[in-house]
Each structure stands twice: as C-alpha cells, then as structure tokens.
N, C-alpha and C positions, 0 to 999 in steps of 0.2 A: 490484638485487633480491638479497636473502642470504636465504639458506637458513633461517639460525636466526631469523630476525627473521619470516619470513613468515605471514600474517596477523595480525603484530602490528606491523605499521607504523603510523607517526602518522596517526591520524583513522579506522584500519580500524575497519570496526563488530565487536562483540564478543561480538553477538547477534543482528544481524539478518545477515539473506544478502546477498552480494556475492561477484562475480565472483573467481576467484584473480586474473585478470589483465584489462587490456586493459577495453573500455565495453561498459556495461549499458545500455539502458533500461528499455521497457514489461515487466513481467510479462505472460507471455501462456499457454493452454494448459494452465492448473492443471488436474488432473484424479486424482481419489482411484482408485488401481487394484489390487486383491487385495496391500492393507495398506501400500500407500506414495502419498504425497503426492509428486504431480509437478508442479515448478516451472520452465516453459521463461521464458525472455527472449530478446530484442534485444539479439545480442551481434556484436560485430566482434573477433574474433582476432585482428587483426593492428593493431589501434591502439586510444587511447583518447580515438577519436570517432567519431560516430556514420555511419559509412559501409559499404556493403559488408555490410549485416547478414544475420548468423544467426540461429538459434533455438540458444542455449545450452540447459544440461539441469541439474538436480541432484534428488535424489529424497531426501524425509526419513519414517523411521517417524513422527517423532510432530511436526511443523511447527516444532519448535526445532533439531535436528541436522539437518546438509545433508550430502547425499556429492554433489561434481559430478562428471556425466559426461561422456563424449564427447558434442562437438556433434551436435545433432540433425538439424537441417536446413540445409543449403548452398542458397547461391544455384546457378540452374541457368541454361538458355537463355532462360525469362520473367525473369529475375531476381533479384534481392534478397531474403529473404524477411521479409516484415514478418509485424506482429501476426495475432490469430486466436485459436483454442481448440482443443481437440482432445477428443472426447466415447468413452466406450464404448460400440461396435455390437456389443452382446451377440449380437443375433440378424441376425448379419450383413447386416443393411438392403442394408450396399451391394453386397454381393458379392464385397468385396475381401477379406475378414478372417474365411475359413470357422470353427466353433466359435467365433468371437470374438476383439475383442481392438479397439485403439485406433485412430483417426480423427483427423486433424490437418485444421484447413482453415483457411486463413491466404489474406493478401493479398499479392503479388509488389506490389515494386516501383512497378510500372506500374499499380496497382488493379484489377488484375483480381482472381481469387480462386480457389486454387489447394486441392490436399488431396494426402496422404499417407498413408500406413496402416503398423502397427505389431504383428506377433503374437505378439510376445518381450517385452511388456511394457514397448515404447518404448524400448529401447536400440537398433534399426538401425528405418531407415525407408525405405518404398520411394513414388516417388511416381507418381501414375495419373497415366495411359497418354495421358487425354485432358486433363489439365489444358493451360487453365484451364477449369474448369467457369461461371461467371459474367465476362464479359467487363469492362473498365473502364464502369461505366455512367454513372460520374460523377467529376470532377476529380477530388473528395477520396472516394475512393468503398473503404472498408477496414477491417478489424478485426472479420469475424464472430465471435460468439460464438453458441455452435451449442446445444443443448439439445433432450432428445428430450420431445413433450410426448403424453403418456400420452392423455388421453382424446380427444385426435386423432388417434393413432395416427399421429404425424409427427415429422419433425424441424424446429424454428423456429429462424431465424440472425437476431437485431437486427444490423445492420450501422451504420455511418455513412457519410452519402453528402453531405459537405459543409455545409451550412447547416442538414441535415435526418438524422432519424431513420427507417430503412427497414425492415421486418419481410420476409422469406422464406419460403416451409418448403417443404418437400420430403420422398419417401417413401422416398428410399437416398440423400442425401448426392451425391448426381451433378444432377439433374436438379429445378430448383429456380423457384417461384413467386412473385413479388411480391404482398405483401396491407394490404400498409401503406405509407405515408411521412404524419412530422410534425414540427415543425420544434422543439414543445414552450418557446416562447419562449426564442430563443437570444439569447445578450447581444453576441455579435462573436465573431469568428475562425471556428472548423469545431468539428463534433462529432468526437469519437474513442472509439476503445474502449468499445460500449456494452457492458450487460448486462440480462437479462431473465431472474426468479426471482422464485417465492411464498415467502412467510411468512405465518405465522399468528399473528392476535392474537385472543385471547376465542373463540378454535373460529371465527372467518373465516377465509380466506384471502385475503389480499390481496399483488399483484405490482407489484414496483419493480422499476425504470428504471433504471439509473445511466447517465451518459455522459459522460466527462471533454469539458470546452469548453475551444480553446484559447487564451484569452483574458477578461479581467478578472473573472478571478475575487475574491473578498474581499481576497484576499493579495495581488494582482497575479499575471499570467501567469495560467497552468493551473491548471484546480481540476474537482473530479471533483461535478455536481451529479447530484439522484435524485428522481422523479416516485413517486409512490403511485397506484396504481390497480388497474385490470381486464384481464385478457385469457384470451379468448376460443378460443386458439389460430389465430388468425390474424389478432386485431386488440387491440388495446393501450387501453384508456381512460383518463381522468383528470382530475380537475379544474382545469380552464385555468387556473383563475382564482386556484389555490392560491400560495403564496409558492413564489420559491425556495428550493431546499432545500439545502444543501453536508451533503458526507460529511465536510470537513474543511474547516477555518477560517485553515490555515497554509497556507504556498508550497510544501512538500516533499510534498505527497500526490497522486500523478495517473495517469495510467492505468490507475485499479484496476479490480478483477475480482474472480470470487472462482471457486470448486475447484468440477468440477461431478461430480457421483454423489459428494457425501459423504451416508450412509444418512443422519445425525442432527444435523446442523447446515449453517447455512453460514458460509463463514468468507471474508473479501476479506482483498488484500493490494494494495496499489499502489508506483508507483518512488517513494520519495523524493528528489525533486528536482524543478527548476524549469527546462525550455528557455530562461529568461530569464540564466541562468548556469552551465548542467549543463557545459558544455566548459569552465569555467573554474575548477573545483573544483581545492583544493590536495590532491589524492592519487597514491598512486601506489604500485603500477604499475597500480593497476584505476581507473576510473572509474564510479561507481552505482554506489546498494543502494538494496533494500526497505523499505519500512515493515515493522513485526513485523504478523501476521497478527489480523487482526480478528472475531471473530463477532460476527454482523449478528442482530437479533431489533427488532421492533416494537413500541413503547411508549403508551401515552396521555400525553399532556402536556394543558397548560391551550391550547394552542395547535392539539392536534390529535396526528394519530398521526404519529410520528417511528420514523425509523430510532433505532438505540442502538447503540453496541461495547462490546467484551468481550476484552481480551487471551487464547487459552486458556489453561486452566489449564495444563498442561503446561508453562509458563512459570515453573511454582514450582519445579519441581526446579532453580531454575538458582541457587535465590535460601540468600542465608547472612548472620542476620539484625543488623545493627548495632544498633537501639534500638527502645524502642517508650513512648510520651510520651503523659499525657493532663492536660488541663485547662490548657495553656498560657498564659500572659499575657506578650505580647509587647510592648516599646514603645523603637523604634528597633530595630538590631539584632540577633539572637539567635545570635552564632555556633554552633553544635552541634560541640563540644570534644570530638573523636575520632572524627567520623563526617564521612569523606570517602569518595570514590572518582572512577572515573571512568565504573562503568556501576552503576546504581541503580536500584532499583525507589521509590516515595515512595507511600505514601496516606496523605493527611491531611484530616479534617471540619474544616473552619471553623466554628464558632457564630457569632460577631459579630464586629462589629470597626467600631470609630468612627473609623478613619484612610483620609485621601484615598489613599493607595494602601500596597498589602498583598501579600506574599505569600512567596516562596521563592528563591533563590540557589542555582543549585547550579554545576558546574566554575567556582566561585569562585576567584579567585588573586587576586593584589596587583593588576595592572591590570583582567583580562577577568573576565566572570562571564558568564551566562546568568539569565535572570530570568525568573521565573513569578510576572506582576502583576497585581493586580485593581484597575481605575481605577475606584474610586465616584462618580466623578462622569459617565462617562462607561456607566458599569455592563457594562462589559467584561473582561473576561479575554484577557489575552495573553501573550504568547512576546516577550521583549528580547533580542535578542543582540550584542553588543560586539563583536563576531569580527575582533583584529586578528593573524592569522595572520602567522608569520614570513616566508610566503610573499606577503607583500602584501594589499591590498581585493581583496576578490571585486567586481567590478564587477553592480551591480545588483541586491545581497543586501539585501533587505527587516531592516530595522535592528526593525520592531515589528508586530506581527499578532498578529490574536485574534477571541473569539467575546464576542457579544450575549449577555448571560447575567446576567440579574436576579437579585442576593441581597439579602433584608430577609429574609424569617419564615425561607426555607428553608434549611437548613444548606447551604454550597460544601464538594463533596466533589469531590476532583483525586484520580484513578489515573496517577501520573508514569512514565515511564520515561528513565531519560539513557542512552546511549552514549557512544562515543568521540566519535563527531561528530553526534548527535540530542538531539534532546529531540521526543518525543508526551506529550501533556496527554488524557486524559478524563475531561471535566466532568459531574456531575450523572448522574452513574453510565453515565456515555457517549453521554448523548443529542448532547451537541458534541465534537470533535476539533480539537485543533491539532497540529502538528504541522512542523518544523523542524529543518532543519540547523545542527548549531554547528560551528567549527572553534576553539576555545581550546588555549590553551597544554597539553603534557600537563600539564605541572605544577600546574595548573587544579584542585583536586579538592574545595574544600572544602564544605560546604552550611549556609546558612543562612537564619533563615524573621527579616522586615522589617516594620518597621510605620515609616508616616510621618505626622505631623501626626496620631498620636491610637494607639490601642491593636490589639490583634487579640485573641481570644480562639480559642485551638485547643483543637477538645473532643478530638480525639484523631489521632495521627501515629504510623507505623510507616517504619520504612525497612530497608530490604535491599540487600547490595552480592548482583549478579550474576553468576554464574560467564561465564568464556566459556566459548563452544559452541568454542573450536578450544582446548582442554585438550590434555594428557598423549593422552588417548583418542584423541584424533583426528591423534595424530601421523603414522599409515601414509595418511592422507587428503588430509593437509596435503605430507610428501614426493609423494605422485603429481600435487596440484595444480603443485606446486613443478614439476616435473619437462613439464608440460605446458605449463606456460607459458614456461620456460625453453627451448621446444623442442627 
C-alpha cells in the first residue's frame, strides 16, 4: 500500500464508495441526520474477508463525497455485529436518547437482535444494557430494518427469517410484537436484508417490499427482488399472483436498502458484488463497493406499476463534458476518435436499428472491452464482459447478463455509468437496471457504439468523463484514511 497511490489503485472505484481498506459487504443503517447522509457497512478491519464483522461509518453532505469514520460498532460478548438500520428517536420512544438523536438495531452473529444508541450524531455508540432485545427465533433469523410508522404511532421492523418474510413493531424500540410472516414466493436459498416504504403514484400511496434472495437470481447468485402493495401498519398486502419483480437484472446489485428520514425522496444503494465470487475479486488492499445511489419513484408501464431509478443529480458536478452527437448512422464499428476514459457518464436514444445485435464498447483496448448489447432476436439488453485481468479468471464471473426489454416503436434510451471496475445501465428511463463489475486493463479506455449484420440509427448521445470524488480536495481525507489503515 503507498501513500501516493492511494485510492487510486488498479480497479479502485472513482466514484462510488469503498472502504480505504480491508472488506466490505452489505450496506446497512443509512439514515439522513441534521444534513448528513450516513452510510454504515459490514466491515472486518483486519482482513479482506468476510469475518469478525463490523459496522464501518462514513458520512457525505451531498451522496457523492464520503469522509470515513471511526468504526461504529464492534463485535461484543453476543458477537459479531451483522446487518440492520438505524432510525431517528426524535421523541425519545425509547428512553435511551433524552432530546433525541439516533437508534441502531442490527442482528449479532448468532441471530438474535441487538440495538445501540447515538446522541453525537453517531460518531461514538453505546449499546443497551439488555441487549439482545429479540432472541434467535429463527436459523436465518436477521437484518431489521426499522421505520417509525406515523398513523400507528409505532415503530415496524421487516426482518428475514429464512424461507420467509416477518413484520414486528413495537412502541420504544425495546419491547417488540410479531404481526406478520410470508414467504412472498421465494425461488431457493433465504431471504436477507428486507425493506418496507410508501411511494406515491397519481396522489396513491402505495408500499414496496424489497428483499434480497440468496439464490438464482436472473444473473445467477443474489439479486435483490420487490413486491408492490399495502400496509396497514402491521400487516403487508400484495398481489400473489403478480410477476416477479428484480430491482436489478445484473450479478453486482444485493443487499440493498435505502436512507430512512430523507424529507423529499428516497434513494437505495446496495453492495456491488456477487457471494458467488466477492472473496475472489483482484483488488487491493480493500475488498467491496457500492452501487452509486439510486432514487426510487413509481411508474405506469404497459405491464403495470413498476419501480424506476434515477442517479441524483448531484452526480453532475462531477461531470466534464467530451462530446454530444445527434442523428447517428452506424454500420459495423464507430470508434469515437478522442473520447476515452476510464469513468464515464453515457446517455444515448436509440431510434432504430435493423441489425442482429447493437450497441456500445466502452474500456475498450486491443484485447478486452466491456459491451452494452441489444440481442433482437432475443429482445434483451445486456452487460458482456471479457474480464481477463492480469491477475487471472475470476472464477465464476458471469461472462453475459441482462434485462427483457422490448424495442420496435419505442425509442431505447441507456443512462450509462463506467468506473474503474463497473458498469450500471438504466434502461427506458430506469424502469430496468443492470449492473456489473468489470476488471479491464487500465489501459482499457476507448469507447465505441457497433452495429452487426445491418444498421443502428442514434437520434442522439452525450458523454461525459467524471471527476473523481478522491481529487486534490480530498487529500487531508485521503492521508487520515491512509493513516488508519496503515495502523
């Protein structure tokens, strides 16, 4: 690990968050508090794998810059501390946090289910007296996510409890009621990391589900799916009989969640990565990162009301603009002759295009590329990745994934983002997500848009290279990271 180099190592992300050191998981515990986004994770300080975990910290004004801080939570005599949330008791519900202030309530280890409190703003933490408050009630029995629900005048925790989906609530965060369990058609493995939150479409309100499952998902491994429905505050509805739904269509999106007490949005983020190869990733000295943070809103489609994402804005300041192209006529390949990089922004309308497959190149080089293709015959969209890292095959890295996504009348519109080592796709103005890890050569940078066996037509394409968030600016942030990990 060198000083000068640091957070700019081969495949460090350059925009999304990661650890300075050592492994990441699950995002957990986001929580908006007098003007700062706080982002806790599953972290182990002392290696990069997943053992012995912590609750890592880092706090950002605006969801693009991160400061990390001191670990939040240690393992204690229950254990380990896994996933969970952490809410504002403004009016000290529970008793621990007089005039107010923050709530953590996570799962040990051993699946019980533990909490802690905060009255600095979540910089030191102290944890109650009687933990655990909820005993193991089930194998896979972990990951409350806790929310206070107004016209009940309670607080409600979906939890996961193995094969099934379980609702809570309680009236201070101690002393807590079963009111639900359902199993919501699981496909194999367990449920993890649920979540429960309204949106509004047309002046309704309607309440999704998410909960990552751990197994066969579209991509293979993990994937994070999400139920539309009702609730009651103390009981969850929805219809059985609906399709499944995925928040994402690629391998690298899972444990997500999203920030609770933001006044005027919501916004998910989940890990980037796959348990089918997350130990085996060529970085270092950190293991994990984030997806970039998503705002979630409800849509009508021809199919029904769908979730949508939405990078925020606040994503633009990062952005310094290389080209901006319209009416394109494509046939074979179009190299784009000065516009490289290796973190990019991309939006581009497709109009038509009468070729079996179509689409974008980008960390392009002499052998590896990264590809954003649309199979017509198969009428999918997907994520290709080459990935032969100098450090060998990743064992078990999904070579091609994508989403169902019909174009004939309606324009394909792609919101791209590359990093060092990602690529996320939003399709059709975010109603799908894919979303994957690359590891390409640095020297990888070029970008080009393909047409095969017939034409494409681009009504119009912009691109942008993206600053990094660990700049000049963030040098005093960067030394103390340095400094922490180096112990």
């Amino acid at each position: 690990m060198a000083q000068d180099n640091f957070y700019h190592e081969p495949y460090r992300p350059q925009f999304h968050y990661s650890p300075p050191c050592q492994w990441m998981n699950d995002p957990n515990g986001m929580v908006y508090y007098e003007g700062e986004y706080h982002l806790f994770y599953q972290f182990n300080p002392a290696a990069m794998t997943p053992f012995k975990i912590h609750w890592g910290h880092a706090v950002s004004p605006d969801l693009v810059h991160w400061q990390t801080l001191p670990i939040a939570l240690y393992p204690d005599d229950n254990g380990p501390i896994w996933s969970g949330s952490v809410v504002v008791d403004a009016n000290n519900t529970s008793g621990l946090v007089p005039g107010g202030g923050l709530v953590a309530i996570y799962s040990y280890e051993n699946q019980s289910q533990g909490i802690a409190y905060s009255s600095d703003k979540g910089r030191t933490w102290t944890k109650y007296d009687g933990n655990p408050v909820i005993g193991a009630l089930a194998k896979d029995f972990r990951d409350p996510k806790v929310f206070w629900h107004e016209a009940s005048q309670h607080w409600v925790m979906p939890i996961a409890a193995g094969p099934e989906l379980q609702i809570f609530v309680s009236p201070n965060l101690i002393n807590w009621e079963h009111t639900q369990s359902f199993r919501g058609g699981i496909l194999g493995g367990v449920w993890e990391v649920p979540d429960l939150f309204p949106l509004e479409i047309d002046g309704e309100t309607k309440w999704i589900f998410l909960a990552s499952i751990s197994q066969l998902a579209p991509a293979g491994g993990g994937g994070v799916q999400y139920f539309i429905g009702d609730f009651d505050g103390r009981t969850f509805t929805y219809d059985t009989d609906a399709p499944q739904l995925w928040i994402d269509y690629g391998p690298d999106n899972y444990a997500g969640t999203t920030w609770s007490d933001l006044p005027d949005r919501r916004v998910y983020i989940g890990w980037m990565d796959n348990w089918q190869y997350a130990t085996s990733l060529p970085t270092a000295p950190w293991r994990g990162a984030n997806t970039l943070p998503r705002e979630l809103r409800l849509v009508r489609t021809a199919d029904g009301i769908r979730l949508a994402q939405s990078i925020p804005a606040e994503f633009e300041t990062l952005r310094q603009p290389l080209g901006t192209w319209d009416d394109l006529t494509v046939d074979g390949d179009l190299v784009l002759e000065g516009v490289e990089g290796r973190t990019l922004e991309i939006i581009v309308e497709i109009s038509a295009s009468s070729a079996e497959r179509f689409g974008i190149d980008v960390h392009r080089g002499a052998e590896n590329k990264t590809r954003i293709v649309y199979n017509t015959a198969q009428s999918k969209l997907l994520i290709s990745r080459s990935d032969q890292p100098a450090e060998g095959v990743i064992n078990n890295f999904t070579t091609a994934f994508g989403a169902p996504i019909p174009f004939s009348a309606e324009p394909l519109r792609l919101h791209i983002f590359v990093d060092e080592s990602s690529v996320e796709v939003l399709a059709q103005d975010g109603v799908f997500s894919i979303t994957g890890q690359d590891f390409t050569n640095a020297a990888d940078k070029g970008v080009a848009l393909f047409a095969e066996k017939g034409t494409l037509e681009v009504k119009h394409l912009e691109i942008y290279a993206l600053n990094s968030i660990w700049g000049a600016d963030s040098d005093a942030a960067r030394r103390a990271d340095f400094d922490f990990c180096a112990g």
